[in-house]
PDB file of N, CA, C and O in Angstrom:
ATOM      1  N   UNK A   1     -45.831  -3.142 -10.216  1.00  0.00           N
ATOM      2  CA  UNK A   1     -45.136  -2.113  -9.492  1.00  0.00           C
ATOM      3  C   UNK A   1     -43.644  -2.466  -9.443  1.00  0.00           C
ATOM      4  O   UNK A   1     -43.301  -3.645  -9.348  1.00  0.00           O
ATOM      5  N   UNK A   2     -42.701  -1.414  -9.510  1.00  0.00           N
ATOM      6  CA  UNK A   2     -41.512  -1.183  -9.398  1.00  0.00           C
ATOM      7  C   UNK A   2     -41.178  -1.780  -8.252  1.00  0.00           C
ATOM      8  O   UNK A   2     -42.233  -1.939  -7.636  1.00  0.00           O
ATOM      9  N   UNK A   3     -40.427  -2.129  -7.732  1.00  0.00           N
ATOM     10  CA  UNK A   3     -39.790  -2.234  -6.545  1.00  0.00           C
ATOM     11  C   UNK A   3     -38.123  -0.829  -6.344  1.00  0.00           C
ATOM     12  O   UNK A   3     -37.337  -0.799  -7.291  1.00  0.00           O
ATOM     13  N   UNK A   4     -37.979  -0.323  -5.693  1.00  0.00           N
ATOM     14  CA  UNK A   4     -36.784   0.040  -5.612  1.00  0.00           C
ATOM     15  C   UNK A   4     -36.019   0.144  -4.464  1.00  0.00           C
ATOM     16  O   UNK A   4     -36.459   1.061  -3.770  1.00  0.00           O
ATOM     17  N   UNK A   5     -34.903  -0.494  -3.886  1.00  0.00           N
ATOM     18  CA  UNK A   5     -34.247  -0.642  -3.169  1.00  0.00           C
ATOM     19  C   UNK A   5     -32.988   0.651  -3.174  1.00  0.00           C
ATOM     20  O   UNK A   5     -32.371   1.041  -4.165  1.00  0.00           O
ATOM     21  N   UNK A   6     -32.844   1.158  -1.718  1.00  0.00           N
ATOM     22  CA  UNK A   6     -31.882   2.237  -1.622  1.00  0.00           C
ATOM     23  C   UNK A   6     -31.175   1.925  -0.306  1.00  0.00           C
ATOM     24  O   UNK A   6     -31.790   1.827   0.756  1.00  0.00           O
ATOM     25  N   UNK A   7     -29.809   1.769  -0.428  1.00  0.00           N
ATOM     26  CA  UNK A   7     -28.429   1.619   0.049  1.00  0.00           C
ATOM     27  C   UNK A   7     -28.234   2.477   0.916  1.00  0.00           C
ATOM     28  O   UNK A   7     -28.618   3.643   0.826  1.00  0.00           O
ATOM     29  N   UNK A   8     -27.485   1.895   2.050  1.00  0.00           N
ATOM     30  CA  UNK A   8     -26.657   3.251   2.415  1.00  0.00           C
ATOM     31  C   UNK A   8     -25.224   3.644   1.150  1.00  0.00           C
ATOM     32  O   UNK A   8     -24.819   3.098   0.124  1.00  0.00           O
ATOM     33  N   UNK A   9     -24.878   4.727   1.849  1.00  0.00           N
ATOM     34  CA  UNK A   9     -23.820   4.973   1.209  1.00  0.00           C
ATOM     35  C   UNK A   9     -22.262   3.548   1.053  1.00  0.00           C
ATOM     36  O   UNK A   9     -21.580   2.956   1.889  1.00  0.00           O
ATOM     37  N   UNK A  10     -22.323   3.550  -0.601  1.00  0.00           N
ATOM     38  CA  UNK A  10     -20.582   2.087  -0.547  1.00  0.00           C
ATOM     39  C   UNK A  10     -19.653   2.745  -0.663  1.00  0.00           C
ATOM     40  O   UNK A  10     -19.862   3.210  -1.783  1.00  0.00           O
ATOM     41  N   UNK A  11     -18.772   3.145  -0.351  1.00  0.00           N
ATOM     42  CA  UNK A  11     -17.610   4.068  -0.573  1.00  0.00           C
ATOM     43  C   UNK A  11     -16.657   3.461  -1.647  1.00  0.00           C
ATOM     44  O   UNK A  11     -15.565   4.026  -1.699  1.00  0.00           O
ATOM     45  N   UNK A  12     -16.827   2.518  -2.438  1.00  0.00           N
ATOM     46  CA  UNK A  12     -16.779   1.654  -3.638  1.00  0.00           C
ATOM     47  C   UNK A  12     -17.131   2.391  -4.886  1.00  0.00           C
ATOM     48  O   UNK A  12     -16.287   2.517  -5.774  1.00  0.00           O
ATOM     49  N   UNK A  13     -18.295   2.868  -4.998  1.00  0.00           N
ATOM     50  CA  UNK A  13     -19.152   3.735  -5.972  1.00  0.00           C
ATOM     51  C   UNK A  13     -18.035   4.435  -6.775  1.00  0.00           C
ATOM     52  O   UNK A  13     -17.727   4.084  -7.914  1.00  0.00           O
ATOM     53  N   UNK A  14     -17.502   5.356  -6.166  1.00  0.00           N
ATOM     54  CA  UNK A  14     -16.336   6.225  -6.913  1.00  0.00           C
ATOM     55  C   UNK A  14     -15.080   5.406  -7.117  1.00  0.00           C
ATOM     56  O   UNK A  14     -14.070   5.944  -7.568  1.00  0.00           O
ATOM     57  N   UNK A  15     -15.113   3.901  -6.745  1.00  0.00           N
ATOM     58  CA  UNK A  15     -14.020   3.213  -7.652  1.00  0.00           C
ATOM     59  C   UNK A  15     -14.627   2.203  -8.583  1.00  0.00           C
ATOM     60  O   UNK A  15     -13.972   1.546  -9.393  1.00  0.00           O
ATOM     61  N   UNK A  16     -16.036   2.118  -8.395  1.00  0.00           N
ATOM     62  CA  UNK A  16     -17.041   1.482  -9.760  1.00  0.00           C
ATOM     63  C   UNK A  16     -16.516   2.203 -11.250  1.00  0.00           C
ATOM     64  O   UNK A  16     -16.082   1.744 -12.307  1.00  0.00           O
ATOM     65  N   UNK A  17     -16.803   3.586 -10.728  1.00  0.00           N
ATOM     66  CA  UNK A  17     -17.422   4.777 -11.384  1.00  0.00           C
ATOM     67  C   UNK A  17     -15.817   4.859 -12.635  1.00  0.00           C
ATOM     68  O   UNK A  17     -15.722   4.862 -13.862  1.00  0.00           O
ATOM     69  N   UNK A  18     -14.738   4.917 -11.423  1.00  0.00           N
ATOM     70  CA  UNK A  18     -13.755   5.048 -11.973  1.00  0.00           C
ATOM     71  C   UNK A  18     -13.182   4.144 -13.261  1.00  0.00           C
ATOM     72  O   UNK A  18     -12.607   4.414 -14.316  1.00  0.00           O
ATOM     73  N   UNK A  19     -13.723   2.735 -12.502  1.00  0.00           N
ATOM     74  CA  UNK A  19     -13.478   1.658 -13.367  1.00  0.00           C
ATOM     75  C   UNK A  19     -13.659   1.684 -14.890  1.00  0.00           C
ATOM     76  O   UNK A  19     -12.879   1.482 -15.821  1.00  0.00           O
ATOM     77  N   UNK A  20     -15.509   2.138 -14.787  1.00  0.00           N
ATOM     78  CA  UNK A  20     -16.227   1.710 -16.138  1.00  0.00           C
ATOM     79  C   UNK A  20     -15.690   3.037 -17.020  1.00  0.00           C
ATOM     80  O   UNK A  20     -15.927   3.147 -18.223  1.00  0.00           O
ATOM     81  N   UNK A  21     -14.747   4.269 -16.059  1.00  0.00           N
ATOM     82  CA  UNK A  21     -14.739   5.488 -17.047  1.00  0.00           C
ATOM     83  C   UNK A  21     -13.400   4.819 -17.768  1.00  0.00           C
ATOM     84  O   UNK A  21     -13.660   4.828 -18.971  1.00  0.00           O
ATOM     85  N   UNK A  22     -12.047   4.227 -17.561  1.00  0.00           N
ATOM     86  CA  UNK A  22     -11.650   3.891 -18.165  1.00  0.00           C
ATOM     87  C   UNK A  22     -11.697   2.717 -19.446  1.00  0.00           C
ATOM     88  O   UNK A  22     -10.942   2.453 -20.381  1.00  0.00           O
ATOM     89  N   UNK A  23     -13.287   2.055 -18.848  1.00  0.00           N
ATOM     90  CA  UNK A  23     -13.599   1.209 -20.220  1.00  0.00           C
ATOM     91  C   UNK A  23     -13.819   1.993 -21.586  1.00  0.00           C
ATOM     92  O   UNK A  23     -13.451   1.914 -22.758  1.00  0.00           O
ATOM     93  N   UNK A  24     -14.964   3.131 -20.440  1.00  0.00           N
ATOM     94  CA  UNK A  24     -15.704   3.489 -21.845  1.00  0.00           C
ATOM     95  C   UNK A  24     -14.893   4.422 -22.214  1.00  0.00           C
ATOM     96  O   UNK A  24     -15.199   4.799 -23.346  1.00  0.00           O
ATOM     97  N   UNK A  25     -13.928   5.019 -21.758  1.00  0.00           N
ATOM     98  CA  UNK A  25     -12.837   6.060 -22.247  1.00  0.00           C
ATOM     99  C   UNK A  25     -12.039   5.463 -23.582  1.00  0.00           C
ATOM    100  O   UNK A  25     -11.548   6.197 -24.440  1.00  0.00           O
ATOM    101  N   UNK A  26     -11.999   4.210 -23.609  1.00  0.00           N
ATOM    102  CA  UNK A  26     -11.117   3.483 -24.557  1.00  0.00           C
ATOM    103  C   UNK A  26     -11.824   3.084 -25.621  1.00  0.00           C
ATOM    104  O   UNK A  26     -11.239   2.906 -26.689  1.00  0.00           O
ATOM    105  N   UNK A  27     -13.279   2.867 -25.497  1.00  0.00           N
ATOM    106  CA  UNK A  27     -14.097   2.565 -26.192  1.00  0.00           C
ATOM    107  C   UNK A  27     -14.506   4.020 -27.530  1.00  0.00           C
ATOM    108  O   UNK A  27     -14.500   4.182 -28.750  1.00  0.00           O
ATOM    109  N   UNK A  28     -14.883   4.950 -25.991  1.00  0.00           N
ATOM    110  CA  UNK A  28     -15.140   6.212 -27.556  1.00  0.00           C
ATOM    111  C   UNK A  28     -14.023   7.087 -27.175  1.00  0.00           C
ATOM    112  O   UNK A  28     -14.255   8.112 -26.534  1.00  0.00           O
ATOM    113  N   UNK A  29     -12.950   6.796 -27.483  1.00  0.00           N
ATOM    114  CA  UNK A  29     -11.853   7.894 -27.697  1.00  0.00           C
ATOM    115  C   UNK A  29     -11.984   8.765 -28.505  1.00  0.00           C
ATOM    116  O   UNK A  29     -11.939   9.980 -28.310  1.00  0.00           O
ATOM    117  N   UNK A  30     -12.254   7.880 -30.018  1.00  0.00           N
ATOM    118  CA  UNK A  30     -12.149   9.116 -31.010  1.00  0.00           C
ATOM    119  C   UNK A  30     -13.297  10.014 -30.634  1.00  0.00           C
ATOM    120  O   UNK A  30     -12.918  11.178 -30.768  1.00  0.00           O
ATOM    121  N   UNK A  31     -14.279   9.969 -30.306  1.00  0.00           N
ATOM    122  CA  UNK A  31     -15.455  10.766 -29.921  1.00  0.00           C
ATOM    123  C   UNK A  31     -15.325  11.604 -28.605  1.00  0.00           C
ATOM    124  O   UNK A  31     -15.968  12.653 -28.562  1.00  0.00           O
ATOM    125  N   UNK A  32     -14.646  11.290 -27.649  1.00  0.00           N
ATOM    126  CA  UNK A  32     -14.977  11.325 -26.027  1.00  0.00           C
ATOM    127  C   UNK A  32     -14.493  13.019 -25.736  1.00  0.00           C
ATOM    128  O   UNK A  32     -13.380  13.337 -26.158  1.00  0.00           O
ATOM    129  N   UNK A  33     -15.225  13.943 -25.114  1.00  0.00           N
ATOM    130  CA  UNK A  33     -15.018  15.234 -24.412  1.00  0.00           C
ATOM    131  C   UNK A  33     -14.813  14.792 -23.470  1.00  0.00           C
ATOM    132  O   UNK A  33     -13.603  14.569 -23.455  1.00  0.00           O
ATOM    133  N   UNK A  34     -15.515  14.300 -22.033  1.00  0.00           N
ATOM    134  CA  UNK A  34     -15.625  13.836 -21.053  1.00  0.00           C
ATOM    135  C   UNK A  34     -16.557  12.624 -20.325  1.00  0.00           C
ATOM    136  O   UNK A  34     -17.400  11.894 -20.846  1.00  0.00           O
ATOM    137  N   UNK A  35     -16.149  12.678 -19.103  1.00  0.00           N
ATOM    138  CA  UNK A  35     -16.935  11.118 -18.593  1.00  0.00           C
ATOM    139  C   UNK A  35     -17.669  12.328 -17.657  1.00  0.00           C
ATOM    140  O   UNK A  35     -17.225  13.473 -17.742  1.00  0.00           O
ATOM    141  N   UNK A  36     -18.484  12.113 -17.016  1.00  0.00           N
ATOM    142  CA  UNK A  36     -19.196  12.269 -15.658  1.00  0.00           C
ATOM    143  C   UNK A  36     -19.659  11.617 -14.962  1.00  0.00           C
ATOM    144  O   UNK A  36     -20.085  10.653 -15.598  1.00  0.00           O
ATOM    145  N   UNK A  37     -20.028  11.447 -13.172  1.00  0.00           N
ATOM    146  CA  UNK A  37     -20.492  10.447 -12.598  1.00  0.00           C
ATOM    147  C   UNK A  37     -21.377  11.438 -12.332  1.00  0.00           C
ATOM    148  O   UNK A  37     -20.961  12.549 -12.000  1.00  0.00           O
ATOM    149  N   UNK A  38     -22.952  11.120 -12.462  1.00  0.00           N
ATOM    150  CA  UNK A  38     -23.769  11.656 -12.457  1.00  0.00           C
ATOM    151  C   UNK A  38     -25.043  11.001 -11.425  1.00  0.00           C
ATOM    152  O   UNK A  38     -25.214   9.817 -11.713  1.00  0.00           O
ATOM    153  N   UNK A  39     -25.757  11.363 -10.563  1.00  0.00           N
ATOM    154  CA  UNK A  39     -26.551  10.363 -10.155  1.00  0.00           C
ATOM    155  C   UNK A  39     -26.580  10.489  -8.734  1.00  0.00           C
ATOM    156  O   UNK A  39     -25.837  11.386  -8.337  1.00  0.00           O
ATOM    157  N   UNK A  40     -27.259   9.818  -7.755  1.00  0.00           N
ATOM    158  CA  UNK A  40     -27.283   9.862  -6.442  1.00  0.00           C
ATOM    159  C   UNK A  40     -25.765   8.847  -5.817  1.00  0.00           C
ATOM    160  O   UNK A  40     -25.172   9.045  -4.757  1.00  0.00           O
ATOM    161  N   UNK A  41     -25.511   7.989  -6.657  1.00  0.00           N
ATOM    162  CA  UNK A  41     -24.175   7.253  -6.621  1.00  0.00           C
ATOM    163  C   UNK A  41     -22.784   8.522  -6.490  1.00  0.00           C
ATOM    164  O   UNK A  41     -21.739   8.358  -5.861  1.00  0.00           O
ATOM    165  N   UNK A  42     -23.053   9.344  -7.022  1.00  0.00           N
ATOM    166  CA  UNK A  42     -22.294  10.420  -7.498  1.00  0.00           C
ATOM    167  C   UNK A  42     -22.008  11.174  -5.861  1.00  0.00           C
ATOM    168  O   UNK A  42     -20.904  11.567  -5.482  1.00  0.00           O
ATOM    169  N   UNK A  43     -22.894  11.224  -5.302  1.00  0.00           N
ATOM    170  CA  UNK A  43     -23.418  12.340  -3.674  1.00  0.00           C
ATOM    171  C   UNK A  43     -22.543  11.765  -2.583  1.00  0.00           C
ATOM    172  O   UNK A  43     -23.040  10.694  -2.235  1.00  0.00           O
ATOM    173  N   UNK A  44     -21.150  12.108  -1.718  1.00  0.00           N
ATOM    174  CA  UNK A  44     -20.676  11.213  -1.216  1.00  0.00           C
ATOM    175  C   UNK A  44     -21.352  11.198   0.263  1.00  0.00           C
ATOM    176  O   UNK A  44     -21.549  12.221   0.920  1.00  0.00           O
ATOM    177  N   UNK A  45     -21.629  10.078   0.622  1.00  0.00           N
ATOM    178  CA  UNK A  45     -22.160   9.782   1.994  1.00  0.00           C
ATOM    179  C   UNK A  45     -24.329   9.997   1.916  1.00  0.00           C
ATOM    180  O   UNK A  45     -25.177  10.194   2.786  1.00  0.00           O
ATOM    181  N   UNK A  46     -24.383   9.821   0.455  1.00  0.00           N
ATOM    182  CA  UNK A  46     -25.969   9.609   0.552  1.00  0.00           C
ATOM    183  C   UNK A  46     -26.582   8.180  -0.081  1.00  0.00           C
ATOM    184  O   UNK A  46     -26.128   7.612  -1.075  1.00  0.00           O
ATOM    185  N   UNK A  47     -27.249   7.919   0.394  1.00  0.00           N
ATOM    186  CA  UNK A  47     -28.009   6.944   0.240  1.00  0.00           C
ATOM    187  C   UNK A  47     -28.404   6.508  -1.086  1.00  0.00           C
ATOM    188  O   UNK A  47     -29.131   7.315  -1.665  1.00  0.00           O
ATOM    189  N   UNK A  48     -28.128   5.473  -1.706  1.00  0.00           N
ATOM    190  CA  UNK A  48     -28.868   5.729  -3.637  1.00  0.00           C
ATOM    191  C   UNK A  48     -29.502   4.105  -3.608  1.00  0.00           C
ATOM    192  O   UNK A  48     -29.727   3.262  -2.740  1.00  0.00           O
ATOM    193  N   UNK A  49     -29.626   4.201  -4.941  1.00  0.00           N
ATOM    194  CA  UNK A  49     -29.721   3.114  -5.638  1.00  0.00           C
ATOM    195  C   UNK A  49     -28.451   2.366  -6.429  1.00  0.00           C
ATOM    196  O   UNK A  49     -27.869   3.174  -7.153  1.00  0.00           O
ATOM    197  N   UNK A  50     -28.157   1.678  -6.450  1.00  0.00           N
ATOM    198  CA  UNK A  50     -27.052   0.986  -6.200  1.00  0.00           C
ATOM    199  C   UNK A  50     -26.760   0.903  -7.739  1.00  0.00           C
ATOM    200  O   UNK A  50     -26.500  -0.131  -8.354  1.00  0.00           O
ATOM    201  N   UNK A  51     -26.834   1.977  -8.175  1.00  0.00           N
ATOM    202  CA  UNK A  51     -26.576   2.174 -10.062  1.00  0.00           C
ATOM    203  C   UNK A  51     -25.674   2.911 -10.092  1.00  0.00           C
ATOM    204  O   UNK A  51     -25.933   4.036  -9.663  1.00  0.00           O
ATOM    205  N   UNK A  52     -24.146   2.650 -10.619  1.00  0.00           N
ATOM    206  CA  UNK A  52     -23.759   4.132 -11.125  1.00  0.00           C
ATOM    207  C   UNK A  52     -24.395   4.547 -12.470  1.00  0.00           C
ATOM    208  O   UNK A  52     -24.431   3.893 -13.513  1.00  0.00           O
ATOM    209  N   UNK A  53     -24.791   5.537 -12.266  1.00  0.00           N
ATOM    210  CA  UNK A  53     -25.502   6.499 -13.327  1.00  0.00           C
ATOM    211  C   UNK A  53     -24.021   7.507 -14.194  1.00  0.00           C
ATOM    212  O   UNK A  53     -23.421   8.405 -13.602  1.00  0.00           O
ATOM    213  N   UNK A  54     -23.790   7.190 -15.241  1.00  0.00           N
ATOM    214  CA  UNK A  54     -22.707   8.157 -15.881  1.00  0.00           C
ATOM    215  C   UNK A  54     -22.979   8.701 -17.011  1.00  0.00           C
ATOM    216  O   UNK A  54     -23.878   8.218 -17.699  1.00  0.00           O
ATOM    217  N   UNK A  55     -22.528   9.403 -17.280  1.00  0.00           N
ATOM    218  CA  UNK A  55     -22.883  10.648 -18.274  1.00  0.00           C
ATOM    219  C   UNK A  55     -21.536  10.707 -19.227  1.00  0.00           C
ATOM    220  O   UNK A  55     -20.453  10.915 -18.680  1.00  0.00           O
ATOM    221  N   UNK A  56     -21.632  10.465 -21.098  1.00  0.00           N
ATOM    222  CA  UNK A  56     -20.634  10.418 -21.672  1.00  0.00           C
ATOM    223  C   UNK A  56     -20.999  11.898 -22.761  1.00  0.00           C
ATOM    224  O   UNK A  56     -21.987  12.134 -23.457  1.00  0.00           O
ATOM    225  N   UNK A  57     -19.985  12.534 -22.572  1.00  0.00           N
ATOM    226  CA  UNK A  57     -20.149  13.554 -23.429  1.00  0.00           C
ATOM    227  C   UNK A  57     -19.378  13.467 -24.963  1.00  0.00           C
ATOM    228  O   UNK A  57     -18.153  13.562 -24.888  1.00  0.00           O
ATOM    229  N   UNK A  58     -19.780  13.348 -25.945  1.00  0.00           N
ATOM    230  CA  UNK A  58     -19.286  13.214 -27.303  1.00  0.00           C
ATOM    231  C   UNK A  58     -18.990  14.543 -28.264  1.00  0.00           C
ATOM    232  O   UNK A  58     -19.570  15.599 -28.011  1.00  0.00           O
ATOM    233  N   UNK A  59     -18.425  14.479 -28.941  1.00  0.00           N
ATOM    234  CA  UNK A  59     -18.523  15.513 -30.082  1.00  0.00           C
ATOM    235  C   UNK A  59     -19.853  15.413 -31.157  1.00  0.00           C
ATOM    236  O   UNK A  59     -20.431  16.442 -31.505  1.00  0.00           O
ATOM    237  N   UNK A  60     -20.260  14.109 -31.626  1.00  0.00           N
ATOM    238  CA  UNK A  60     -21.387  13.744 -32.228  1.00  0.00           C
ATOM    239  C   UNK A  60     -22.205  12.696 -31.571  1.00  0.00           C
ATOM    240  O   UNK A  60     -21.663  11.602 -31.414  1.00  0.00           O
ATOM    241  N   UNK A  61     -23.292  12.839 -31.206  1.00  0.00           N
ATOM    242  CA  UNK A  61     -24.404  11.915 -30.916  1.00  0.00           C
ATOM    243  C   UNK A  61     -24.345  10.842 -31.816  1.00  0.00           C
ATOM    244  O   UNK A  61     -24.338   9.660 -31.472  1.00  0.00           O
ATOM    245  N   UNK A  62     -24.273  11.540 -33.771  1.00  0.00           N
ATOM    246  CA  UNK A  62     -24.807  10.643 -34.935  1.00  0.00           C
ATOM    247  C   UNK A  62     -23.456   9.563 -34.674  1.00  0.00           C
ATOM    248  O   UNK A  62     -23.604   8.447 -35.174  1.00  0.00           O
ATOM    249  N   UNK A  63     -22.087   9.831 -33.889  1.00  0.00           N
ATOM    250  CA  UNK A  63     -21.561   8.755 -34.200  1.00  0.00           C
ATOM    251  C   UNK A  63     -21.587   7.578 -33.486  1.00  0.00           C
ATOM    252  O   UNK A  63     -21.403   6.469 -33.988  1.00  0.00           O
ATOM    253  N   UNK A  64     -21.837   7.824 -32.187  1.00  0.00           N
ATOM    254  CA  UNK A  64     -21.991   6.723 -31.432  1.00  0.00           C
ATOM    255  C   UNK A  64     -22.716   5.951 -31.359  1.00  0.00           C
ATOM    256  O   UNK A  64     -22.792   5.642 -30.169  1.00  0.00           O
ATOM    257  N   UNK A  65     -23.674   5.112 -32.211  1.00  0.00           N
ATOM    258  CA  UNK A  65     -23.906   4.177 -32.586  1.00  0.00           C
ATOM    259  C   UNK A  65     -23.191   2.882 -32.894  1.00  0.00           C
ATOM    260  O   UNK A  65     -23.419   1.695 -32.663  1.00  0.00           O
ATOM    261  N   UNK A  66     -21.754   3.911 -33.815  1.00  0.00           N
ATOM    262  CA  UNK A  66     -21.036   2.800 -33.899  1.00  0.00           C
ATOM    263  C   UNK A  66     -20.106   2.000 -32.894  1.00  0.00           C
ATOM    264  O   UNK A  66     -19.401   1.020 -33.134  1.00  0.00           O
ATOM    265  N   UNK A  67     -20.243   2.498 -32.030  1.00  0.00           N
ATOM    266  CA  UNK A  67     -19.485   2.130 -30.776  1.00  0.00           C
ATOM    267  C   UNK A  67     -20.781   0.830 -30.386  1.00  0.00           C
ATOM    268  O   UNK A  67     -20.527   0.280 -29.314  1.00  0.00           O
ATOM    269  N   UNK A  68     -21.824   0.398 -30.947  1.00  0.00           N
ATOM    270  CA  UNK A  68     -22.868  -0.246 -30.453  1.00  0.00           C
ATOM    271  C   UNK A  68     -21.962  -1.229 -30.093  1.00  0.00           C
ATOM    272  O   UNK A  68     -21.759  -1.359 -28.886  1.00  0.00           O
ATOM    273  N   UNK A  69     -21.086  -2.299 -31.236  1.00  0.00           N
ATOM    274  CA  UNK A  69     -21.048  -3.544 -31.056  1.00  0.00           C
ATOM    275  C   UNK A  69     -20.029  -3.889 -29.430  1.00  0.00           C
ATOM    276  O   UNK A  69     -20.246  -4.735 -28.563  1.00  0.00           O
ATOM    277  N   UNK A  70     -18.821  -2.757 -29.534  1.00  0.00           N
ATOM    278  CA  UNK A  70     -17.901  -2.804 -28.464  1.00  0.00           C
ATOM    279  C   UNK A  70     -18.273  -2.887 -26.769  1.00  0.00           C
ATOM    280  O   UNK A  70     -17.727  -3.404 -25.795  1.00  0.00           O
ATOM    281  N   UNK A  71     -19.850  -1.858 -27.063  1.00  0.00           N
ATOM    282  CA  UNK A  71     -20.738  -1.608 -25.773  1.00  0.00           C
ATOM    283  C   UNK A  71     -20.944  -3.132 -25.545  1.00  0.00           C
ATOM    284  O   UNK A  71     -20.287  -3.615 -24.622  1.00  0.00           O
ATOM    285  N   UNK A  72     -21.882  -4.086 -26.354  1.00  0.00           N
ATOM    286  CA  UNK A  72     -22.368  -4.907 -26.312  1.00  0.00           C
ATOM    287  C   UNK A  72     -21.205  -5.893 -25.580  1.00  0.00           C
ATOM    288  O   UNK A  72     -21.660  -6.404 -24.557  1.00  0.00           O
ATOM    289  N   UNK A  73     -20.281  -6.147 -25.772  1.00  0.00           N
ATOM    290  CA  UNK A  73     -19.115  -6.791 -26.165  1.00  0.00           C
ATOM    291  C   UNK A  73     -18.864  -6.753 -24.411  1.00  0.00           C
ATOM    292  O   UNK A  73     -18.391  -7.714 -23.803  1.00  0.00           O
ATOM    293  N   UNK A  74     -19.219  -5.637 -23.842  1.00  0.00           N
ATOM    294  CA  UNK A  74     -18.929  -5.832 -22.195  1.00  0.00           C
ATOM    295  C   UNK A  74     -20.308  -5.357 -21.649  1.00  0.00           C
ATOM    296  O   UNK A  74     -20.294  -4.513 -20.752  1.00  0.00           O
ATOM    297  N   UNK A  75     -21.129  -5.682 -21.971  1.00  0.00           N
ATOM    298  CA  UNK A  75     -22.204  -6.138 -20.993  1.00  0.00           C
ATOM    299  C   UNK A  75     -23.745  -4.688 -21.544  1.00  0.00           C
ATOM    300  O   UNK A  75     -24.917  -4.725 -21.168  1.00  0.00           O
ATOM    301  N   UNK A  76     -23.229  -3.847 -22.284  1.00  0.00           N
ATOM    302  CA  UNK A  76     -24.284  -3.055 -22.417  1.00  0.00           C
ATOM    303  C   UNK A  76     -25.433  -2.932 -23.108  1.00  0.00           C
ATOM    304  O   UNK A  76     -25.266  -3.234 -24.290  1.00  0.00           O
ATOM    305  N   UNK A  77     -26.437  -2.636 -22.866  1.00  0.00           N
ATOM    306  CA  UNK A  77     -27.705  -3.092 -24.236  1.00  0.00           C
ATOM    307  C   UNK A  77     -28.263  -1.724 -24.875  1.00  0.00           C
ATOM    308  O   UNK A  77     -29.060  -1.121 -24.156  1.00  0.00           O
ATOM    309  N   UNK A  78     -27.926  -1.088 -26.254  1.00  0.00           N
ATOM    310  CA  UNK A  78     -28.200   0.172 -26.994  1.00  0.00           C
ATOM    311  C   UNK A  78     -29.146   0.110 -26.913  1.00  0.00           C
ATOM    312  O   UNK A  78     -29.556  -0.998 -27.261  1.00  0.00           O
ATOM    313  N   UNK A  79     -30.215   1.066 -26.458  1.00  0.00           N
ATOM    314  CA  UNK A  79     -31.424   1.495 -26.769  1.00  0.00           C
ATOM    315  C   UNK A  79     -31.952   2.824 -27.827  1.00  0.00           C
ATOM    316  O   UNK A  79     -33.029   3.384 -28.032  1.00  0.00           O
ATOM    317  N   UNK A  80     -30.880   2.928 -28.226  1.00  0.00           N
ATOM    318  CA  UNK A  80     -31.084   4.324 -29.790  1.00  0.00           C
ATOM    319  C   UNK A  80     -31.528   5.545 -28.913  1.00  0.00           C
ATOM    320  O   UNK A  80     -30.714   6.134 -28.202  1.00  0.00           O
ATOM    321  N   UNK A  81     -32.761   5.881 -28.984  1.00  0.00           N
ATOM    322  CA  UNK A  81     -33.204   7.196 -28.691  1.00  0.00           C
ATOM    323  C   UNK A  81     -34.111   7.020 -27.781  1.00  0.00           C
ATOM    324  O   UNK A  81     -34.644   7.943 -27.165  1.00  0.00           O
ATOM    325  N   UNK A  82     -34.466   5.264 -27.560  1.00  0.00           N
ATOM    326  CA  UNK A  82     -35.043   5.031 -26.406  1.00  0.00           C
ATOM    327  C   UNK A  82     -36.866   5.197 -26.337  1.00  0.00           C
ATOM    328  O   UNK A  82     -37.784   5.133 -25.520  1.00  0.00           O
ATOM    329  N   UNK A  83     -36.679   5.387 -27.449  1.00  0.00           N
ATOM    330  CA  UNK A  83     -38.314   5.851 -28.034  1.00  0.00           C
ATOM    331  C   UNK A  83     -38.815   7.244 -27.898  1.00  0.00           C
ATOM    332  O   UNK A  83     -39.947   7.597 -27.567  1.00  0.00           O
ATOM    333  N   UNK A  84     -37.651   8.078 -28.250  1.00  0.00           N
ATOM    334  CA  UNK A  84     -37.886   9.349 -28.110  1.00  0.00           C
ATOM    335  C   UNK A  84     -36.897  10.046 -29.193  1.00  0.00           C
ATOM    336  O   UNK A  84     -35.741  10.427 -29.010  1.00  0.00           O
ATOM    337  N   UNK A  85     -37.705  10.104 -30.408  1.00  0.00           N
ATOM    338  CA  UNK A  85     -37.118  10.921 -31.420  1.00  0.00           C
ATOM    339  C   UNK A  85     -36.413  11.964 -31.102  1.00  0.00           C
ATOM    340  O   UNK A  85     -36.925  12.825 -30.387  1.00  0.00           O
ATOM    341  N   UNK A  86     -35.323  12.077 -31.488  1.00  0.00           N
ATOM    342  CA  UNK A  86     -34.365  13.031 -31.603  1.00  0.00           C
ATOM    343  C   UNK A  86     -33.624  13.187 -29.915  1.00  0.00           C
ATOM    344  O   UNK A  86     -33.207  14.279 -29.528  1.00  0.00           O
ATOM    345  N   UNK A  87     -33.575  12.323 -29.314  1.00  0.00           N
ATOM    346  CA  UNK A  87     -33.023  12.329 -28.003  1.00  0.00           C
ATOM    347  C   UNK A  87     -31.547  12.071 -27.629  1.00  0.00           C
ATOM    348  O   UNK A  87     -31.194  12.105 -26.450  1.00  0.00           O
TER     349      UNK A  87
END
């Protein structure tokens, strides 16, 4: 069984959030439409799980792969499609 632990609200979250958008902003430039903070982290003054959850919008899915090694490079682990063809 899972365990899951839920927070009160960190008023931190939206300067997490902010943080990692300028990583990954630099990371897929050539690709990047937008960032989103997406998630119960996202809700101000509710309770979550202590994840920011973000949402990167691209022009191509097929390219960001290559962004794998840079992800890696600060802490992220690619999971492809995650075991779900065409995802």
């Amino acid at each position: 069984m899972r365990l899951i632990t839920i927070l009160p609200y960190n008023k931190n979250w939206p300067i997490m959030f902010q943080s990692e958008t300028e990583v990954l902003s630099s990371i897929f430039s050539p690709i990047l439409v937008r960032i989103e903070h997406i998630g119960s982290t996202s809700i101000p003054e509710m309770a979550a799980k202590s994840i920011i959850d973000i949402l990167v919008e691209v022009t191509s899915l097929a390219e960001v792969d290559k962004f794998n090694i840079q992800m890696k490079a600060i802490g992220y682990i690619s999971k492809g499609e995650n075991g779900m063809p065409g995802r």
